[in-house]
N, C-alpha and C positions, 0 to 999 in steps of 0.2 A: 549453570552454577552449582545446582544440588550434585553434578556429577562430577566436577571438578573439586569438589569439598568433601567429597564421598571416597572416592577415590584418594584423596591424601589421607587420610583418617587410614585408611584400610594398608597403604601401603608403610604410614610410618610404624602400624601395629605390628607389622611382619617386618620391619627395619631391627625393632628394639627387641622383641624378639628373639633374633639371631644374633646381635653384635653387642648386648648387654654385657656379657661376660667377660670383654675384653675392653670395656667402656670403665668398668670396674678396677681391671687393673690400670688401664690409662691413669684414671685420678689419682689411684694410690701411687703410684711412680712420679708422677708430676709433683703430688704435694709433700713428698715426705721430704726431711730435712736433709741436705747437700751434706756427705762428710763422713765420719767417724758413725757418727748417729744412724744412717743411714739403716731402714728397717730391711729394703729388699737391696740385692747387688743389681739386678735388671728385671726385666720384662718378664723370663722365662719361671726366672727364681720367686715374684711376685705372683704368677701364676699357681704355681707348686704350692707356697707357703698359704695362701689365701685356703687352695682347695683340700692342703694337709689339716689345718688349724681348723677349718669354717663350713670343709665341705661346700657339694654344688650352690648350698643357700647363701654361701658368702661371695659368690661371684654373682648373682642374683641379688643385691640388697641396694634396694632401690629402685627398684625397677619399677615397680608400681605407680610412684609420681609420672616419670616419662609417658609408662603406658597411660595411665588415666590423658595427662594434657598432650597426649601426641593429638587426640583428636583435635583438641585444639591447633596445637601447633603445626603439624602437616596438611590440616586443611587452609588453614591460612597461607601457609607456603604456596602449596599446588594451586589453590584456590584463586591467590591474589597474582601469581606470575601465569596462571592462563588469561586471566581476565587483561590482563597490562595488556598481554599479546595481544587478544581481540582489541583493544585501545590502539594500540602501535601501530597492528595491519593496517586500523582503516584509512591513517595517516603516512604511510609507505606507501615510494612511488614502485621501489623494488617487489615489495608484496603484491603489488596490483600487475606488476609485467609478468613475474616469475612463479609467485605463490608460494612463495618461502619468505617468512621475515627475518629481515640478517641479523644476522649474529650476535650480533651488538647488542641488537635491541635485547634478543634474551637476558641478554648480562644486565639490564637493566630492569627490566622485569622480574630476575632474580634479587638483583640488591632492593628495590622496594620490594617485594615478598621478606628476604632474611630481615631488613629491618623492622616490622610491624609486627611479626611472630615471635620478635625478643621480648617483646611487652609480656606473651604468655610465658616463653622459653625460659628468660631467667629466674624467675622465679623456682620455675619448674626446677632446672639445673643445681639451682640454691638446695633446695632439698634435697635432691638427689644425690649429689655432694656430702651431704652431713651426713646423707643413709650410708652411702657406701664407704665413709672415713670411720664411723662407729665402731665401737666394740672390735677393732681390728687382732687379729691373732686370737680369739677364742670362741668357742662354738656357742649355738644359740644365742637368748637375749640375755645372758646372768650380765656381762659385761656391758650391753648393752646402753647406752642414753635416749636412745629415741624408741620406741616400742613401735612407731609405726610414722607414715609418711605427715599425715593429720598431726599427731603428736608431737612431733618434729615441727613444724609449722605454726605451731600454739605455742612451742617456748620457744621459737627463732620471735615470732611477737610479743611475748610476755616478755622478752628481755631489751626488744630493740623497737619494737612498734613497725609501722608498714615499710618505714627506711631499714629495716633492718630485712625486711620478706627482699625490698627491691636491691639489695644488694649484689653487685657484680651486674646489672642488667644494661647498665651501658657498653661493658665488658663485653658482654655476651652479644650489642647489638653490634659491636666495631669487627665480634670475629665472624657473625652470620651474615650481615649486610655483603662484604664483599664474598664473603665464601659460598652464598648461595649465589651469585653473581655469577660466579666461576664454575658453578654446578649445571646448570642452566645452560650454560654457553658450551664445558663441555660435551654434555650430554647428545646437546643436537648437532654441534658439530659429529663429535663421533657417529652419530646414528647416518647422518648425511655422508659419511669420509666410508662406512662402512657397508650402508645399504643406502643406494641414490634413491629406490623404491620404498614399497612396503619395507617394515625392517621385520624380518624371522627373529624369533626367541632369541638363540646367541648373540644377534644385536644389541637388542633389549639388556639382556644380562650385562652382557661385555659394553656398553654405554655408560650403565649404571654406575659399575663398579668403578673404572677409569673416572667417573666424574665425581662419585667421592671420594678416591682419591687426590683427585683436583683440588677440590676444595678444602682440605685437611693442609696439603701442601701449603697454599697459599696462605695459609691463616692460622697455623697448629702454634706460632709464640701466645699470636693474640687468647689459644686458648686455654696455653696455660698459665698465663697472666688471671685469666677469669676463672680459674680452679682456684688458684691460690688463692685470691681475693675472697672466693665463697668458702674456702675452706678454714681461712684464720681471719683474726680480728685484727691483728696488728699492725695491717697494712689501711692506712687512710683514704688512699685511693689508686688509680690505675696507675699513674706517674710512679707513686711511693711504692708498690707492687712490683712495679719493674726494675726500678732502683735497686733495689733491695736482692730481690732476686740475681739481678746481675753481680751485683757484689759478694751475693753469697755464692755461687755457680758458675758465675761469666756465660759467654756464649752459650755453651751447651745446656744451659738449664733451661733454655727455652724448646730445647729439642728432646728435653725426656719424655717419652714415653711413645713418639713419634712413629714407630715400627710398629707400637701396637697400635694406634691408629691408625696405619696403613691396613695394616693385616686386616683389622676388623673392617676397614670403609670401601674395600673392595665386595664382599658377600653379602654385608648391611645394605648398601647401597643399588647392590646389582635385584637382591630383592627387590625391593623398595620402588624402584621406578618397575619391576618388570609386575608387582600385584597393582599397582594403579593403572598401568596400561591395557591390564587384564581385566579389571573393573572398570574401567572405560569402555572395553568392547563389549564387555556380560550388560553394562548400562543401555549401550545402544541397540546392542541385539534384542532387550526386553522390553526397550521402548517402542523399537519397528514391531516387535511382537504381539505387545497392546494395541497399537494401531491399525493393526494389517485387517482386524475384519471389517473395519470402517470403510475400509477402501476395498473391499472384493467381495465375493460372491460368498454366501453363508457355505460352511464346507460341516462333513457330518463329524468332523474330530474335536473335540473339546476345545473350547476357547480358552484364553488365558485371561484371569478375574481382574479387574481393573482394581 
């Protein structure tokens, strides 16, 4: 379990890492107002204007909530859909003939994983959201509202109380429940469609990314229904959110910013499962390595310290 919780922790720190900066403009394109008003023309111009006006620290703002509750959040992920599988196997009549649990099962081990990790995730997001909507178009903190992730989190509750921390979190649990679903499921298909064996590195990688892809696809309205909800007050709830959205944008406002979340959930992603699959192996190799003089003959080369 400690490896399966270790491992998520380590791989979502190397996720947000790399794909923070496009996660950045994701929200600012989703939430800014449909029309005339409109602050960016698209994705590319959103890029430009952030790193003209704000510099690398404005593609960066935010970032800290995710990294600090990733350990929460990606352990709980990794954590609770390995464990489902060890539950699933012992109950598979497929697993006991083949040694593979189908498919299915993963997609369900993923939605109970995305659902439970919303409890820490939206909160998380909530913040993350107000950092990176801040002070937009001006460098450092003169324009700033929020001085830091903490502080940010003190006036989201000095004005709204813990309903106001937990806001967007059901949001957040309707787009992670099936999208880790579909992450899970792709992942191991790919790995299976790609390598029947051991899977090599380019597996790994090329899994990862295809499967956050996947899951983006599947679920990218529902997430930006849950930006907009965490980004403004005036919507009541998910129902009145989409509403409203739709009338302001129609169809396609549910698809802003969609390319940047392709783009970034291919390299995020392909990370992400390939440092957990890496500390999965670095885990087992140091445990056979702790163990090995127990079971052999004393040898003159230094032990490894328990």
């Amino acid at each position: 379990m400690a490896k399966d919780f270790g491992a998520g922790w380590c791989g979502g720190c190397a996720g947000i890492l790399v794909g923070h900066p496009f996660d950045t403009v994701k929200v600012r394109v989703q939430t800014q107002v449909v029309g005339t008003q409109s602050r960016y023309h698209g994705v590319f111009h959103c890029f430009y204007k952030t790193y003209k006006m704000e510099g690398v620290r404005g593609l960066y703002k935010g970032m800290l909530s995710p990294l600090v509750f990733s350990a929460g959040v990606n352990a709980t992920v990794f954590g609770v859909s390995n464990n489902m599988n060890r539950v699933l196997s012992a109950h598979s009549a497929s697993f006991q003939r083949t040694g593979q649990l189908p498919l299915f099962y993963h997609f369900v081990s993923g939605c109970t994983a995305g659902a439970l990790q919303s409890i820490i995730s939206g909160p998380s997001e909530l913040i993350k959201t107000r950092m990176q909507l801040d002070g937009q178009g001006s460098r450092g903190r003169t324009h700033a509202q929020y001085r830091s992730p903490l502080h940010c989190s003190q006036e989201i509750y000095a004005k709204s109380g813990i309903r106001g921390l937990l806001r967007g979190t059901l949001a957040t649990c309707g787009r992670d429940a099936p999208g880790f679903g579909f992450y899970f499921l792709t992942y191991e298909g790919c790995c299976r469609f790609l390598s029947p064996g051991p899977a090599p590195t380019w597996v790994l990688l090329t899994a990862g990314g295809i499967a956050g892809m996947a899951a983006w696809l599947f679920t990218y309205p529902f997430d930006v229904v849950k930006s907009r909800l965490q980004a403004q007050s005036s919507y009541t709830g998910i129902v009145d959110c989409f509403r409203k959205s739709y009338r302001e944008g129609g169809p396609r406002v549910f698809t802003k910013g969609l390319s940047t979340a392709m783009v970034r959930a291919f390299p995020v992603n392909a990370v992400t499962f390939y440092a957990v699959e890496v500390f999965m192996l670095l885990f087992d190799a140091s445990s056979k390595l702790k163990l090995a003089p127990s079971h052999s003959e004393p040898v003159p080369t230094p032990t490894v310290s328990r």
